[in-house]
C-alpha positions as CSV (number, residue, x, y, z in Angstrom):
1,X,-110.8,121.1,166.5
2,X,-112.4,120.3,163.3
3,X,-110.1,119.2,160.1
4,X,-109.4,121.9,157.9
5,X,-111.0,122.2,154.4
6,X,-109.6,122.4,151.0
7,X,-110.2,126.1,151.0
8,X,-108.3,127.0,154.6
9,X,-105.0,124.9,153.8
10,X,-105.1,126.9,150.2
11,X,-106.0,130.0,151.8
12,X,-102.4,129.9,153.6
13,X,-99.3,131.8,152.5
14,X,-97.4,128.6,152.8
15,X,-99.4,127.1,150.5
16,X,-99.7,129.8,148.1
17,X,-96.2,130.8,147.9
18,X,-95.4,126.8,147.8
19,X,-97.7,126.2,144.5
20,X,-96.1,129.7,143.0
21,X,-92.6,128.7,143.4
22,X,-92.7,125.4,142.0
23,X,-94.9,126.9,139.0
24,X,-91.7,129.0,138.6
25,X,-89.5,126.6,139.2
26,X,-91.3,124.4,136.4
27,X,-90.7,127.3,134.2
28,X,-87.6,128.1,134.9
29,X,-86.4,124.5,135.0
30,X,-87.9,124.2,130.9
31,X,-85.3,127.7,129.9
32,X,-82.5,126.9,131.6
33,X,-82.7,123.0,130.1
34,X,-82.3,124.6,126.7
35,X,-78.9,125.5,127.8
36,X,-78.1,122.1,129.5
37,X,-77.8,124.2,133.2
38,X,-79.7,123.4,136.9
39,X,-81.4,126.0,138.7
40,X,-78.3,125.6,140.9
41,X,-75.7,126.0,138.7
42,X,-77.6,129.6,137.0
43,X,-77.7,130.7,140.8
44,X,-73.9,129.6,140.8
45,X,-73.3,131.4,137.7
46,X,-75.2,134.6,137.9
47,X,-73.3,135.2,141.3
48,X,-70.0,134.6,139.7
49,X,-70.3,136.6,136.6
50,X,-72.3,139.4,138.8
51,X,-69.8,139.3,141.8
52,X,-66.4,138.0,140.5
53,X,-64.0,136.4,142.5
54,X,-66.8,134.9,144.6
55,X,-65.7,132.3,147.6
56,X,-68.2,129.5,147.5
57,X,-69.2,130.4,151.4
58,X,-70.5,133.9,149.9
59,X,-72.1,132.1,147.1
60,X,-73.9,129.5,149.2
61,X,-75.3,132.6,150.9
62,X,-76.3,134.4,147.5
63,X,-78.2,131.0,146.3
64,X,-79.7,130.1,149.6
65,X,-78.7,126.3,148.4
66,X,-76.5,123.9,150.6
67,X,-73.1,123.9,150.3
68,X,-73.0,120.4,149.0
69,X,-75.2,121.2,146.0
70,X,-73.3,124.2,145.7
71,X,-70.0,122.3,145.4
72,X,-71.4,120.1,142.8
73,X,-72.3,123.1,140.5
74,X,-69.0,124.5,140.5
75,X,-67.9,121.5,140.0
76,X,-69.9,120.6,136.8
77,X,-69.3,124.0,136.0
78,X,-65.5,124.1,135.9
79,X,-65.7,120.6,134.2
80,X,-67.3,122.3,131.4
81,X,-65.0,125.1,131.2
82,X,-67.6,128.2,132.7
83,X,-66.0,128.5,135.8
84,X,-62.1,128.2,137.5
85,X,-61.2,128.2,140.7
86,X,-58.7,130.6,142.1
87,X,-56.3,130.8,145.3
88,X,-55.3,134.3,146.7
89,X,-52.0,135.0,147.9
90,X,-53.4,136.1,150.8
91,X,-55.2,132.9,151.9
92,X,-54.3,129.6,150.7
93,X,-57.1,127.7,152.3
94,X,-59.9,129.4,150.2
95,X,-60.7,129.2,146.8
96,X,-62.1,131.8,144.2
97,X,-64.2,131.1,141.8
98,X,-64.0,133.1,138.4
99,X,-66.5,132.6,134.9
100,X,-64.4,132.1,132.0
101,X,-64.7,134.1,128.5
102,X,-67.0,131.0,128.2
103,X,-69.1,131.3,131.6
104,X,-69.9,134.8,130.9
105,X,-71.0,134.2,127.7
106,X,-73.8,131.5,128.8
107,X,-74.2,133.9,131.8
108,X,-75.5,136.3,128.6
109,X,-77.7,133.6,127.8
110,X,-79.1,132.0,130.5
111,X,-79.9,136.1,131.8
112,X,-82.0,136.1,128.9
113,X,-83.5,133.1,128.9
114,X,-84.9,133.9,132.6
115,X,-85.7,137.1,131.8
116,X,-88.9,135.2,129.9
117,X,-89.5,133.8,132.8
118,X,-89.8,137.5,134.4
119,X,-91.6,138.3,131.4
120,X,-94.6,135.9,132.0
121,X,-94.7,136.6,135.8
122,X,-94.7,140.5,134.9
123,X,-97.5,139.9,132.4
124,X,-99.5,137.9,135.0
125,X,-99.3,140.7,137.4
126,X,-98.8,143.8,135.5
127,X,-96.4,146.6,136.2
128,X,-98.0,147.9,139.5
129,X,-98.9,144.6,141.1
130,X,-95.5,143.5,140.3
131,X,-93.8,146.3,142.2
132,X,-96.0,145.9,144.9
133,X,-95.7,141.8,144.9
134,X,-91.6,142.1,144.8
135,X,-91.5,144.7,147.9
136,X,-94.0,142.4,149.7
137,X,-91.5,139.1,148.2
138,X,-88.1,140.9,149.6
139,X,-89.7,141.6,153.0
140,X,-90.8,138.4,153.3
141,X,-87.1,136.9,152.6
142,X,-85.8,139.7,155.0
143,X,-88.2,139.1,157.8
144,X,-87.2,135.1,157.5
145,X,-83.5,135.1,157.1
């Protein structure tokens, strides 16, 4: 079998969707430092302030991020006052965790702040390729879950 060129390895979906995401990524890194927060703990937060009284097992499933570095958010969250952590009544072992006045606020801010990021992928693709490139994105993440 002969090597593969330049042009088949960036001819692959891996490839492609690899060098998209960390373009995003780089993007949404540069908002979300404005407003001191990792990609980790917006996913964290967003799910919070969107779902409330969130265990940290259903919000390791929302942000697709390991438990560990999901721990650490809440944790630097809470620390700064944007999150606490709850116990129901009716089950001590698990913990809820709840934005503050605070949280929801820089949820408000951080929303905004990625929604320029939205903007500039939407203005790369324009309104129809967009709809067709996020139905082709969610079955993608459907098919490999």
């Amino acid at each position: 079998m002969d090597q593969p060129s330049q042009q088949d390895i960036t001819d692959r979906f891996s490839f492609g969707l690899h060098t998209a995401s960390r373009l995003v990524k780089n993007i949404s890194v540069a908002q979300l430092k404005e407003l001191e927060l990792s990609q980790a703990q917006w996913r964290t937060l967003s799910m919070v302030c969107t779902q409330p009284q969130a265990t940290l097992q259903q919000l390791t499933a929302f942000a697709h991020i390991s438990q560990p570095l999901l721990s650490q958010a809440v944790k630097s969250l809470e620390e700064r006052g944007f999150v606490s952590r709850e116990t129901p009544e009716q089950d001590k072992r698990s913990s809820l965790i709840v934005a503050t006045q605070e949280g929801i606020q820089l949820y408000g801010q951080a929303y905004a702040a990625m929604m320029k990021v939205e903007d500039k992928i939407s203005a790369v693709l324009g309104k129809r390729d967009g709809a067709k490139f996020k139905a082709l994105l969610n079955t993608l993440i459907s098919g490999l879950e």
